[in-house]
N, CA and C atoms as an extended XYZ file, in Angstrom:
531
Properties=species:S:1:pos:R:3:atomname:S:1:resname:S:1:resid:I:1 pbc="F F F"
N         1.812      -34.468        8.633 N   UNK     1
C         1.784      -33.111        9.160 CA  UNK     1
C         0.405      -32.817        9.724 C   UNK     1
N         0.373      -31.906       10.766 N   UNK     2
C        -0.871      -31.447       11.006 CA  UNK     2
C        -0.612      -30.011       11.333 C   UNK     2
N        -2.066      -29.148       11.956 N   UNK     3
C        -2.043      -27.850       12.726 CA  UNK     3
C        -1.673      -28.059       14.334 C   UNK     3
N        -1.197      -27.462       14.632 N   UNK     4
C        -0.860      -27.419       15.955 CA  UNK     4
C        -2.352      -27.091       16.571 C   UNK     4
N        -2.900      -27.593       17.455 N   UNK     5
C        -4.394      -27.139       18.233 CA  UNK     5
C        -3.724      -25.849       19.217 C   UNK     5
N        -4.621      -25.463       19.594 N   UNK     6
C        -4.707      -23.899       20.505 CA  UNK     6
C        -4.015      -22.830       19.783 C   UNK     6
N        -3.739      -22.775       18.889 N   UNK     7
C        -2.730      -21.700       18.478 CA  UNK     7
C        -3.836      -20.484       18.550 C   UNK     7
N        -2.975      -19.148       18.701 N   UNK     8
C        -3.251      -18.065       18.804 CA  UNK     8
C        -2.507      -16.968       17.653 C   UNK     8
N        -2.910      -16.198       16.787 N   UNK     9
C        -2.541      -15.706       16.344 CA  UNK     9
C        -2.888      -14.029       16.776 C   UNK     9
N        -1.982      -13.251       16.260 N   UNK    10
C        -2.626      -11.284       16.339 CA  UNK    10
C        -1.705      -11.132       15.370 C   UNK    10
N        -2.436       -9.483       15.454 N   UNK    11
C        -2.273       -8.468       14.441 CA  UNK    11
C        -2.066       -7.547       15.027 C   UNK    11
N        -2.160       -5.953       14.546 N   UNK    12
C        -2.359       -5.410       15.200 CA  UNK    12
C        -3.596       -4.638       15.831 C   UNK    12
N        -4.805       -5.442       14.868 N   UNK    13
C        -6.060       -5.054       15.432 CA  UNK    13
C        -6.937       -5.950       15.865 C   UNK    13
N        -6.191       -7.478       15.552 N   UNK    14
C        -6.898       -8.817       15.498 CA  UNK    14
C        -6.195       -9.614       16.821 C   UNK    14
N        -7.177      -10.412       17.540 N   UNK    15
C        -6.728      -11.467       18.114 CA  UNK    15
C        -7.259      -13.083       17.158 C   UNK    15
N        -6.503      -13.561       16.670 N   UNK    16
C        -7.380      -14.722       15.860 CA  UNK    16
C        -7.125      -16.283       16.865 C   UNK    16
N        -8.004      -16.539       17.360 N   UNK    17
C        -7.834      -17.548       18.610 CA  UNK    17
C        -8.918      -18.110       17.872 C   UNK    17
N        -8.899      -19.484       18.931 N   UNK    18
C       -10.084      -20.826       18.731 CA  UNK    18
C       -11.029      -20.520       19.262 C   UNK    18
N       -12.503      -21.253       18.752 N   UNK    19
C       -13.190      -20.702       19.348 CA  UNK    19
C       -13.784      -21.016       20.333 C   UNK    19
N       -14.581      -20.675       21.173 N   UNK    20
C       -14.728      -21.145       22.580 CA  UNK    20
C       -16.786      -20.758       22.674 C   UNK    20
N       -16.842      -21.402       23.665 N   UNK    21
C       -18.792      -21.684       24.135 CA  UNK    21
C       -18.754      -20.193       23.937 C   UNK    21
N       -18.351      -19.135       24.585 N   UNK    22
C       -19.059      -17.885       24.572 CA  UNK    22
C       -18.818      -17.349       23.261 C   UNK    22
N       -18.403      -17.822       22.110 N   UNK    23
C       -18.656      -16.946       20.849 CA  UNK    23
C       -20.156      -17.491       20.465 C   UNK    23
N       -21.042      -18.683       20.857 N   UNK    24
C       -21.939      -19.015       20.034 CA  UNK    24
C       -22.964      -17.743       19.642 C   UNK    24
N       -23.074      -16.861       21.022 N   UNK    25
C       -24.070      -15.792       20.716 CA  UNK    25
C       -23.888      -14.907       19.471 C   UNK    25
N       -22.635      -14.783       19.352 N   UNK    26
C       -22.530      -13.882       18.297 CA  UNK    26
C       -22.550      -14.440       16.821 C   UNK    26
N       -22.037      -15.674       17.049 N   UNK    27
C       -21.763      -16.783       16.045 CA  UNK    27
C       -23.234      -16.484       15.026 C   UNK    27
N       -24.564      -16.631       16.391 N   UNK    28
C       -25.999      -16.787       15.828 CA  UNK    28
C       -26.307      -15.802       15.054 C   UNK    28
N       -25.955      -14.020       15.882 N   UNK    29
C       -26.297      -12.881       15.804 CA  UNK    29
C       -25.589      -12.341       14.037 C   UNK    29
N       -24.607      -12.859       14.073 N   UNK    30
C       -23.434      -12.888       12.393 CA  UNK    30
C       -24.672      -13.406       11.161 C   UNK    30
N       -25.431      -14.773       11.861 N   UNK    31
C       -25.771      -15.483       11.007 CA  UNK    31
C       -27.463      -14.619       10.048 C   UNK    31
N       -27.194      -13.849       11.019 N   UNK    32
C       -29.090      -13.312       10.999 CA  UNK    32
C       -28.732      -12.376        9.861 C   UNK    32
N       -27.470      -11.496        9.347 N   UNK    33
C       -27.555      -11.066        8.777 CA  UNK    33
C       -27.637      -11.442        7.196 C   UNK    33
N       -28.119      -10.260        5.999 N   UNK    34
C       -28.783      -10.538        5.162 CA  UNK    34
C       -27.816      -11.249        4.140 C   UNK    34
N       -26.398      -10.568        4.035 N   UNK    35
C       -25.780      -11.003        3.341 CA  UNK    35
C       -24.703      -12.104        3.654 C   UNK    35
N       -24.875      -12.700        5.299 N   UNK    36
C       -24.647      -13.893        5.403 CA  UNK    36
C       -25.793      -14.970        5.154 C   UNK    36
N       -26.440      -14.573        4.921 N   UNK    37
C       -27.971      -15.234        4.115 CA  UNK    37
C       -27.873      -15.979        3.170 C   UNK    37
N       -27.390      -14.750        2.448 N   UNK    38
C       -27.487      -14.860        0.763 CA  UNK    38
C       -25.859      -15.497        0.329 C   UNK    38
N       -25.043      -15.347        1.027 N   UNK    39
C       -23.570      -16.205        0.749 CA  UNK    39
C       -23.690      -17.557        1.411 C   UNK    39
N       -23.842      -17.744        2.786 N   UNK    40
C       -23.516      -18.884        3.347 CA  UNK    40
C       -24.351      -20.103        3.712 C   UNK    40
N       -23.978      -21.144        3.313 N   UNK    41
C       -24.939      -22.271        3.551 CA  UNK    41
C       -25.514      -22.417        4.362 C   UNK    41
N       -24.681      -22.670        5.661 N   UNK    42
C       -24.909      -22.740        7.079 CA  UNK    42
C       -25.665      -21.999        7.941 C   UNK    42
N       -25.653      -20.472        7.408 N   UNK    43
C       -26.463      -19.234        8.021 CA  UNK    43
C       -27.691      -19.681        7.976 C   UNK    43
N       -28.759      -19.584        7.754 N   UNK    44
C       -30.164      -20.078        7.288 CA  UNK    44
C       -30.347      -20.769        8.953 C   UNK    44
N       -29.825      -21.932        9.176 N   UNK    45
C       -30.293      -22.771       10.098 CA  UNK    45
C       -29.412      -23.002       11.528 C   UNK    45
N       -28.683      -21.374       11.342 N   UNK    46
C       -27.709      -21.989       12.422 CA  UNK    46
C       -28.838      -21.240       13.627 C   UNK    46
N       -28.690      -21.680       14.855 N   UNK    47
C       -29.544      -21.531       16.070 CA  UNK    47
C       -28.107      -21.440       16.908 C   UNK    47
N       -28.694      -21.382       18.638 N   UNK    48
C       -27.879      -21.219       19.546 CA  UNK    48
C       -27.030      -22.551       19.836 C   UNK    48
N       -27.362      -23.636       19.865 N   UNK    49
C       -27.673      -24.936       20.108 CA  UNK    49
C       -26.164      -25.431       19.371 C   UNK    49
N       -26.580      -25.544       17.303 N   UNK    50
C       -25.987      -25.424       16.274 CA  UNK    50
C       -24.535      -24.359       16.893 C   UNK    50
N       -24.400      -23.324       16.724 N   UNK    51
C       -23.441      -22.792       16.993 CA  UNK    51
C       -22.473      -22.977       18.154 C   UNK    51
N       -22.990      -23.581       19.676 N   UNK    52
C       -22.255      -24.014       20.678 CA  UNK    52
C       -21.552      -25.126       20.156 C   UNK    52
N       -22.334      -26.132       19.759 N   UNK    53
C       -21.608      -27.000       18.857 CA  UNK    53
C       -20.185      -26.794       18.022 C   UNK    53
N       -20.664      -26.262       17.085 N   UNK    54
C       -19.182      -25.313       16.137 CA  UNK    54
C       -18.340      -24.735       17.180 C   UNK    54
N       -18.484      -24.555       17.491 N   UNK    55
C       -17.346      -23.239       18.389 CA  UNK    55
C       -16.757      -24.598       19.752 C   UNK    55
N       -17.219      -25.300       20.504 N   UNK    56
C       -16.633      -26.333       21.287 CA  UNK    56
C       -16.138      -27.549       20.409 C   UNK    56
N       -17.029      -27.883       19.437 N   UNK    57
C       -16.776      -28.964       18.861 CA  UNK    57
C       -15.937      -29.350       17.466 C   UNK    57
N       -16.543      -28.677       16.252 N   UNK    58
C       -16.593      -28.881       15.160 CA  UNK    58
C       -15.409      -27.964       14.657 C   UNK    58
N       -15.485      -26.671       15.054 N   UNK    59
C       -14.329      -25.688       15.328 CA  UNK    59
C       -12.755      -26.312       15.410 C   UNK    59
N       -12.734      -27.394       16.197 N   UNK    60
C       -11.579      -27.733       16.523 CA  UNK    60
C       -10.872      -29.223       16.376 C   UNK    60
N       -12.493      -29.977       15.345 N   UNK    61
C       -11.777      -31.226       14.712 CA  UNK    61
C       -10.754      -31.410       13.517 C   UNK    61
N       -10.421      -32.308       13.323 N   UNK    62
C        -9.210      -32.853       12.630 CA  UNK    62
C        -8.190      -31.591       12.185 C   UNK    62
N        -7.571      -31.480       13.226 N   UNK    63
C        -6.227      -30.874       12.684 CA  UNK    63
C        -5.206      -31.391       11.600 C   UNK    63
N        -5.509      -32.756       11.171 N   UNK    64
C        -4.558      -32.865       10.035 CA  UNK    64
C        -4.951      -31.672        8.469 C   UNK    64
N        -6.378      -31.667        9.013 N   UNK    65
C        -6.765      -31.356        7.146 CA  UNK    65
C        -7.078      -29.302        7.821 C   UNK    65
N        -7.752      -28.776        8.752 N   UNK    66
C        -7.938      -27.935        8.975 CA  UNK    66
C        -7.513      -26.801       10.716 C   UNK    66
N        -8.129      -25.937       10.420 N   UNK    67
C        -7.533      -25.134       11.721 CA  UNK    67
C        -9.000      -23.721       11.521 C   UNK    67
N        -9.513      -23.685       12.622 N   UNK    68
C       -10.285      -22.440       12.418 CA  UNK    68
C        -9.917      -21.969       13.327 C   UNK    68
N        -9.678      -20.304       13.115 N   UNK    69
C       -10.160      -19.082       14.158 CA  UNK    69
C       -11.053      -18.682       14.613 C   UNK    69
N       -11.581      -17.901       15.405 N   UNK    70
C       -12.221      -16.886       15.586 CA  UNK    70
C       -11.474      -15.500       15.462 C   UNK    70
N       -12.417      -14.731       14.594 N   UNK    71
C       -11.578      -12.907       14.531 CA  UNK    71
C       -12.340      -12.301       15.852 C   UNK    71
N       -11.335      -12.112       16.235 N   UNK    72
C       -11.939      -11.430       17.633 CA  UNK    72
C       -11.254       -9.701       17.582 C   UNK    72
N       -12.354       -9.076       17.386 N   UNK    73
C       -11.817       -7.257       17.101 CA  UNK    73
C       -13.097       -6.544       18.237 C   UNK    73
N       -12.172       -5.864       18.880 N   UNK    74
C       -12.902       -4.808       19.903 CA  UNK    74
C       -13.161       -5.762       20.954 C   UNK    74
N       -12.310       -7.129       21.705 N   UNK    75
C       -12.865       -7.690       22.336 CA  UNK    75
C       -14.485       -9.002       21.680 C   UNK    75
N       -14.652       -8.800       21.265 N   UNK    76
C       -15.852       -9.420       20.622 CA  UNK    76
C       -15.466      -10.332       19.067 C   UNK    76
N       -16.099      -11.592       19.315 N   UNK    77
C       -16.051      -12.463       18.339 CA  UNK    77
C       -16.757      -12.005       16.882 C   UNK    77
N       -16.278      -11.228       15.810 N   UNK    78
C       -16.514      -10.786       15.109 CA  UNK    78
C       -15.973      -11.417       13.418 C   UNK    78
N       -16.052      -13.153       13.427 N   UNK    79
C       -16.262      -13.554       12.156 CA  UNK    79
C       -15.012      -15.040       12.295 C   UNK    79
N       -15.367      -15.532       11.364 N   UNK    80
C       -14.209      -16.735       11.399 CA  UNK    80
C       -13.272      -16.865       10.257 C   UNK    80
N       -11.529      -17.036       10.219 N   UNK    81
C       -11.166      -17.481        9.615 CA  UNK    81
C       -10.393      -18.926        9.351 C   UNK    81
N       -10.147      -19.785        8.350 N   UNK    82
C        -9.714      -21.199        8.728 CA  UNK    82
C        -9.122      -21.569        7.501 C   UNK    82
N        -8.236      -22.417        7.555 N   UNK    83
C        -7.689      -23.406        6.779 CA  UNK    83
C        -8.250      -24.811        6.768 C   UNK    83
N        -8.431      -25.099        5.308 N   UNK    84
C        -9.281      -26.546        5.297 CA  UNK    84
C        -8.619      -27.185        3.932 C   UNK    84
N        -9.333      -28.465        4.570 N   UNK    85
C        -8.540      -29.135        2.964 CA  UNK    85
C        -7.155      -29.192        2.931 C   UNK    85
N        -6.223      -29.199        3.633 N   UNK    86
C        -5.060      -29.144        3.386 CA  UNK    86
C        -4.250      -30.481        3.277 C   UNK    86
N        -3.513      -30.313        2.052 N   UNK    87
C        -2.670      -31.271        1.397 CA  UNK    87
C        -1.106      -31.338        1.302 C   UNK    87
N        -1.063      -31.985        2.778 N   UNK    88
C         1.088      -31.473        2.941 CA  UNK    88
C         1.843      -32.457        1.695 C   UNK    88
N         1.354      -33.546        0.890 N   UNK    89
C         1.974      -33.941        0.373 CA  UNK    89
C         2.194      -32.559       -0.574 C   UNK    89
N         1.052      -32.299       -1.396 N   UNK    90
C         1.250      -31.061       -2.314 CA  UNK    90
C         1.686      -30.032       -1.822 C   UNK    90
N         1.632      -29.640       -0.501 N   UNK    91
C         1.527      -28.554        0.092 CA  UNK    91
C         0.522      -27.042       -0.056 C   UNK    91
N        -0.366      -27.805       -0.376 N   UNK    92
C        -1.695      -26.629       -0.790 CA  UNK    92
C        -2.952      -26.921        0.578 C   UNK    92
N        -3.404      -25.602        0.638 N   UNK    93
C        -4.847      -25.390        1.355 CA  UNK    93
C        -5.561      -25.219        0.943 C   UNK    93
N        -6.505      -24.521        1.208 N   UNK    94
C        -7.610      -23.673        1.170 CA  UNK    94
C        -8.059      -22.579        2.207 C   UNK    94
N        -8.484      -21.445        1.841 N   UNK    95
C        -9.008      -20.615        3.385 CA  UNK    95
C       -10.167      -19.697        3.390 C   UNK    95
N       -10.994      -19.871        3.866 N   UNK    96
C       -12.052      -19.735        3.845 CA  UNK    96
C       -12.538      -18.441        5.200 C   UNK    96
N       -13.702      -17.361        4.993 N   UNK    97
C       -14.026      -16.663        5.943 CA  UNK    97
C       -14.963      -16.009        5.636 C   UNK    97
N       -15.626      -15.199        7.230 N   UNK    98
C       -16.796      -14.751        7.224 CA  UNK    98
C       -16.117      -13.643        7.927 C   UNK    98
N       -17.237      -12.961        8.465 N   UNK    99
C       -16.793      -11.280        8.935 CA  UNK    99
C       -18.612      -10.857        9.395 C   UNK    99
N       -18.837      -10.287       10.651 N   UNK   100
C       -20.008       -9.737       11.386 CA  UNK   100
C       -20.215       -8.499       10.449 C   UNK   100
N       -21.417       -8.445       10.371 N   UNK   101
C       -21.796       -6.856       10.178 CA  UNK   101
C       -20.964       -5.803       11.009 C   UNK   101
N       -20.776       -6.244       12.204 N   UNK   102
C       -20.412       -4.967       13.142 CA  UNK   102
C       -19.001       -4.567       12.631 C   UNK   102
N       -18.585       -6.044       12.325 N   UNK   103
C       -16.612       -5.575       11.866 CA  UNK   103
C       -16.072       -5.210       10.813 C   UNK   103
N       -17.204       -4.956        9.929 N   UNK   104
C       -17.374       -4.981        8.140 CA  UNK   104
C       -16.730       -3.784        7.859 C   UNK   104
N       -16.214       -3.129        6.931 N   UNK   105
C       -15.509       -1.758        5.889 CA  UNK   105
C       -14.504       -1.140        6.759 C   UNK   105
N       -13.777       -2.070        7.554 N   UNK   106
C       -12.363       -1.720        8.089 CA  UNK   106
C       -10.996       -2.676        7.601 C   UNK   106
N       -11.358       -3.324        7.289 N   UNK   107
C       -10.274       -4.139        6.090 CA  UNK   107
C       -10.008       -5.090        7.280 C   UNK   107
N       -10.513       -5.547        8.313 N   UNK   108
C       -10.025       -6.523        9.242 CA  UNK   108
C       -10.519       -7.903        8.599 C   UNK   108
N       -11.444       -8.527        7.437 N   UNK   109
C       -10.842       -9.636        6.954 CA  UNK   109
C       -10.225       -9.455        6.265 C   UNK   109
N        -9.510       -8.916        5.534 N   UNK   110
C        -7.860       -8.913        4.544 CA  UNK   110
C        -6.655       -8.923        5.656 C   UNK   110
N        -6.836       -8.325        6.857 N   UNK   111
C        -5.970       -8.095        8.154 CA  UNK   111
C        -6.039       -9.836        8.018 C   UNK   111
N        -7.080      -10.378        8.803 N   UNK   112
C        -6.708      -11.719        9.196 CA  UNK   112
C        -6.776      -12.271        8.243 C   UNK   112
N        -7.499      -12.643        6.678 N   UNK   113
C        -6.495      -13.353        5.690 CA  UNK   113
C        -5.169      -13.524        5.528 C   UNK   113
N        -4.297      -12.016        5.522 N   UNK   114
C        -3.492      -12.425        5.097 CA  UNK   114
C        -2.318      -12.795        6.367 C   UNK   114
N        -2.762      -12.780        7.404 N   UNK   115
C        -2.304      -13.800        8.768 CA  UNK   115
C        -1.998      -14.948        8.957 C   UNK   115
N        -3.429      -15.208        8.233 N   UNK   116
C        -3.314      -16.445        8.770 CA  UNK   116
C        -3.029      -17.499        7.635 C   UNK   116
N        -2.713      -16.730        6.274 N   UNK   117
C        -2.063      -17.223        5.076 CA  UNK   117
C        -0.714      -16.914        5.628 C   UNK   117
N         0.073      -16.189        6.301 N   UNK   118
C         1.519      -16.424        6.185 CA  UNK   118
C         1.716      -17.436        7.518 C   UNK   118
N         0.640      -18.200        8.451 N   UNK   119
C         1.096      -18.799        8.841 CA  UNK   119
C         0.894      -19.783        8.247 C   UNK   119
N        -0.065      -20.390        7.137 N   UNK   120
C        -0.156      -21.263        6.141 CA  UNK   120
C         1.471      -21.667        5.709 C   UNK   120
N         2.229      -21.033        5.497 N   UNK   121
C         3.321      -20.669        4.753 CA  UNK   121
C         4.278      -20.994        6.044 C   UNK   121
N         4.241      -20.564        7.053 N   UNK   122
C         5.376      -20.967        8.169 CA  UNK   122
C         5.339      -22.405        8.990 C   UNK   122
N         4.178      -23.095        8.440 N   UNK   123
C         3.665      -24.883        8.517 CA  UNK   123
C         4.360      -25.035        7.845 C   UNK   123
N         4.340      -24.765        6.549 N   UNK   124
C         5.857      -25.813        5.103 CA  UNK   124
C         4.292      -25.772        4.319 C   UNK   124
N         3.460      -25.070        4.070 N   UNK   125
C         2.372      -24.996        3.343 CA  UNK   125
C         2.980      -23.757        1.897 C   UNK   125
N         2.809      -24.391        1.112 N   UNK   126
C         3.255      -23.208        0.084 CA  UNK   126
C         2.072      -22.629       -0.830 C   UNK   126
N         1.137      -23.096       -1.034 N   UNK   127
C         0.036      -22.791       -1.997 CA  UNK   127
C        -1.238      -22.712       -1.172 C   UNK   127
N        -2.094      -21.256       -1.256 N   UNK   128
C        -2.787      -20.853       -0.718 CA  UNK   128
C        -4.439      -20.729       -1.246 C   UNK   128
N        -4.952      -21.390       -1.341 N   UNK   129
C        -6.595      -20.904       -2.392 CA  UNK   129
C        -7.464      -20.884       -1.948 C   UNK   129
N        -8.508      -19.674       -2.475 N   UNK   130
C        -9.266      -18.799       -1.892 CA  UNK   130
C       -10.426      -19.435       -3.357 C   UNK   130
N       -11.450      -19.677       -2.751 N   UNK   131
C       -12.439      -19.524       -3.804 CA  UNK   131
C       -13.797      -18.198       -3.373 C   UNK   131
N       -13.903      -17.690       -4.455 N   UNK   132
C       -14.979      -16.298       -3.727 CA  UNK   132
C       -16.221      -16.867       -5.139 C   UNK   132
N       -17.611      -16.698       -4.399 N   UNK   133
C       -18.601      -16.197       -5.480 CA  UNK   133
C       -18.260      -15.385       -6.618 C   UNK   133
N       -18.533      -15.476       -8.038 N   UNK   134
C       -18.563      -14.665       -8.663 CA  UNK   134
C       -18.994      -13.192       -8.663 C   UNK   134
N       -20.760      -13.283       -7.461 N   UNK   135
C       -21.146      -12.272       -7.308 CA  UNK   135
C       -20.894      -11.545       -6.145 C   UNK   135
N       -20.047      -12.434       -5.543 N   UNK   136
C       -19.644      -11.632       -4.243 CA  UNK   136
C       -18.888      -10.696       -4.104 C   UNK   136
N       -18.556       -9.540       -4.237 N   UNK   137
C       -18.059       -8.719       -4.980 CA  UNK   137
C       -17.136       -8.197       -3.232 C   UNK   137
N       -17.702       -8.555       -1.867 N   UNK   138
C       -16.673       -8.347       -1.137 CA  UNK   138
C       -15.195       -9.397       -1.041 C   UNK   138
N       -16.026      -10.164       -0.973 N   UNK   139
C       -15.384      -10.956       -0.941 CA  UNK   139
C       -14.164      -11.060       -1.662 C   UNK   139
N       -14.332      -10.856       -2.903 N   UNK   140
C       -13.329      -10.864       -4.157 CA  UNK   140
C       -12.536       -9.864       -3.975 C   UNK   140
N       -12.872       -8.724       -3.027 N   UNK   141
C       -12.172       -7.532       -2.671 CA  UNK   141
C       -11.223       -7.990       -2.070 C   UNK   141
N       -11.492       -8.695       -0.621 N   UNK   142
C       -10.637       -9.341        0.403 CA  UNK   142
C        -9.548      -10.290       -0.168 C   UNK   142
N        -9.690      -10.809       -0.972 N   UNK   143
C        -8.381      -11.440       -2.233 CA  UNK   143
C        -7.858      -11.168       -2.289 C   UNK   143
N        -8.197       -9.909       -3.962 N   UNK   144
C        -7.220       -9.218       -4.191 CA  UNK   144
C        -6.608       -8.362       -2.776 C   UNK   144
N        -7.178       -7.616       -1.794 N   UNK   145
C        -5.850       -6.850       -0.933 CA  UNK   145
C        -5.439       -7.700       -0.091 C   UNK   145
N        -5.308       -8.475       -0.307 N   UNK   146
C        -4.859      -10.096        0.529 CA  UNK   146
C        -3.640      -10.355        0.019 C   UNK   146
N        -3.413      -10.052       -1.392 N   UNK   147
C        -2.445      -10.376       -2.510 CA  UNK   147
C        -2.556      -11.600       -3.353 C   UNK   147
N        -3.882      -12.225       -3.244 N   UNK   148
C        -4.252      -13.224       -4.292 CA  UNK   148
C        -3.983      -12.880       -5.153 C   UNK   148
N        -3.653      -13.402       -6.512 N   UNK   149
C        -3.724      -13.103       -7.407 CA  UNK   149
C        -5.165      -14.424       -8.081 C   UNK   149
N        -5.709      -13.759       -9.314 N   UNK   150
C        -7.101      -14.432       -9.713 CA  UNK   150
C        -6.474      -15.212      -10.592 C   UNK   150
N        -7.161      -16.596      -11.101 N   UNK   151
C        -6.420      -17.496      -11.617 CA  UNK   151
C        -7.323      -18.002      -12.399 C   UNK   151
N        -8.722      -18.021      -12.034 N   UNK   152
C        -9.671      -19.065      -13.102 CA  UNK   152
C       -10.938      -18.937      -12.459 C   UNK   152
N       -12.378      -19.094      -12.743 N   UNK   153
C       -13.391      -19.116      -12.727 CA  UNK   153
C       -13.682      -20.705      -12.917 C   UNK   153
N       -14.271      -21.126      -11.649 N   UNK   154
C       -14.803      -22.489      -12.046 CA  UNK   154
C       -16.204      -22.249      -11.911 C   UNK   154
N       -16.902      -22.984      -13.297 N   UNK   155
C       -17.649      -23.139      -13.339 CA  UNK   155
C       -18.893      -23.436      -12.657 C   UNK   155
N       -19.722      -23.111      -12.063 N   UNK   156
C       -20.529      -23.736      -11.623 CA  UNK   156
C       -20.513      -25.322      -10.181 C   UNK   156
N       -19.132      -24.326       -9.465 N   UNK   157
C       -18.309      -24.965       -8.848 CA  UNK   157
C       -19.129      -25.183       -7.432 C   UNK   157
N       -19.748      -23.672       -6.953 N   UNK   158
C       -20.606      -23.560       -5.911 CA  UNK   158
C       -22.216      -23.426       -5.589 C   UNK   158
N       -22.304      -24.225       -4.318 N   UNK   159
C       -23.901      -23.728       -4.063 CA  UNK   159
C       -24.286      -22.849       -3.204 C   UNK   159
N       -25.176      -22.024       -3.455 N   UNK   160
C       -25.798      -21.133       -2.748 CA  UNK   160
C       -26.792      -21.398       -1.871 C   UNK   160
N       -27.240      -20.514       -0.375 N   UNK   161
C       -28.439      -21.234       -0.327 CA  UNK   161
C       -29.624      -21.154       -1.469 C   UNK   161
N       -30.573      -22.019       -0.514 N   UNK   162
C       -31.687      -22.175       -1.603 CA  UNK   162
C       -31.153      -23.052       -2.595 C   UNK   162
N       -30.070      -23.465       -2.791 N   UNK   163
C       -29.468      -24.616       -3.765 CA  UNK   163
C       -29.011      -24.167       -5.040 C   UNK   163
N       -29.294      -22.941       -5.299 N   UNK   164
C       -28.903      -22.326       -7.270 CA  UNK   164
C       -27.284      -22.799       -6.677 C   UNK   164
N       -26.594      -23.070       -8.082 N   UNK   165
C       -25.307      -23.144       -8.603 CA  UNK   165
C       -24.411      -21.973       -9.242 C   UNK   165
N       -23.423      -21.338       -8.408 N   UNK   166
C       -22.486      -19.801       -9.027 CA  UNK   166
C       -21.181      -20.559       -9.472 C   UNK   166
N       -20.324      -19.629      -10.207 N   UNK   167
C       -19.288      -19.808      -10.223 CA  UNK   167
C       -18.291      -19.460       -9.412 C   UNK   167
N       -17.461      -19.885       -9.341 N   UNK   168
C       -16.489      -19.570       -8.117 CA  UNK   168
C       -15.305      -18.767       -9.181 C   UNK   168
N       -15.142      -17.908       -8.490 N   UNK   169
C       -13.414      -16.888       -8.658 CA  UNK   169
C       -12.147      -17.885       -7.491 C   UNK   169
N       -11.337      -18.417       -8.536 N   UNK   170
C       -10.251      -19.360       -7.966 CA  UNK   170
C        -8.745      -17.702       -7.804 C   UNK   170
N        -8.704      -17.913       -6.484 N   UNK   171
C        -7.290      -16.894       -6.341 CA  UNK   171
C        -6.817      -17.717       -5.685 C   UNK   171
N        -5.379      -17.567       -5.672 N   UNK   172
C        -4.755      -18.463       -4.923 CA  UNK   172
C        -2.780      -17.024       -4.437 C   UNK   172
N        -2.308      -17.761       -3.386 N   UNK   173
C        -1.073      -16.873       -2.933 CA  UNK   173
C        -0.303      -18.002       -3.009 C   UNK   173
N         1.324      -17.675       -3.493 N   UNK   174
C         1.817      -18.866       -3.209 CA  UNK   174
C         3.326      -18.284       -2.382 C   UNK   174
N         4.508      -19.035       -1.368 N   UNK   175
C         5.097      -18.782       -0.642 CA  UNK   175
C         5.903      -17.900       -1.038 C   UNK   175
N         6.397      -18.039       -1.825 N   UNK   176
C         7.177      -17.347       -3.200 CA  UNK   176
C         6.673      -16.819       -3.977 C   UNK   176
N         6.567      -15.788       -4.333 N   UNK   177
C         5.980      -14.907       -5.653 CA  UNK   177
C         6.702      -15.507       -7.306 C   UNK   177
């Protein structure tokens, strides 16, 4: 099994498409902020350069195991969501996302979570998992109104920048309740 490449998804406030050379600017501009800082690995060192890359390149390799979006709200590339890791024998993923300052306290990543989890589910994907920081306290928001339900705390599962070790909040959705 794989992802189909080019797919396009919406909502009704979201376009969630692939991403393309002209998101890198914003890609950079996402990265500068404080609390993509302090959550994401990648932020720290991403440049213009780095981000054209992702968005032409990296964005859109191996469709067997993954699939990224771009959230595109108001016209403008405003955060990424993706499926990774995915295991059709088991039929489990993973899905992972970010969100711009500009697009933040309108519920548009729970909008495209839970999107692009029911197309998880219309692949023949049945099991959905979300790992959030312990201290990430948005994040863990976007879960639960996602309809995760919380399942387990792993230990000392994740790194932060700067390298310290958190625990991860394991939620997961599955096709069937």
């Amino acid at each position: 099994m794989t992802f189909d490449r080019g797919v396009t998804l919406t909502t009704d406030r979201l376009v969630l498409r692939p991403f393309a050379a002209g998101d890198a600017p914003d890609v950079v501009e996402a990265a500068r902020d404080p609390q993509m800082l302090r959550w994401m690995l990648w932020a720290a060192e991403e440049d213009l350069e780095r981000a054209r890359e992702f968005c032409t390149r990296i964005a859109h390799e191996d469709p067997m195991h993954k699939i990224t979006f771009a959230i595109e709200a108001d016209g403008r590339c405003s955060g990424s969501v993706g499926l990774q890791r995915a295991d059709w024998m088991f039929g489990r993923v993973e899905i992972g996302y970010w969100l711009a300052p500009w697009a933040r306290g309108r519920g548009l990543a729970t909008e495209a979570v839970r999107r692009v989890t029911d197309y998880a589910f219309q692949t023949g994907l049945y099991r959905v998992e979300l790992l959030a920081a312990v201290g990430n306290a948005p994040s863990r928001r976007v879960a639960e109104r996602a309809g995760f339900a919380r399942e387990a705390v792993l230990r000392r599962a994740g790194l932060l920048p700067g390298g310290a070790r958190t625990d991860l909040v394991m939620f997961a959705r599955l096709a069937e309740p």
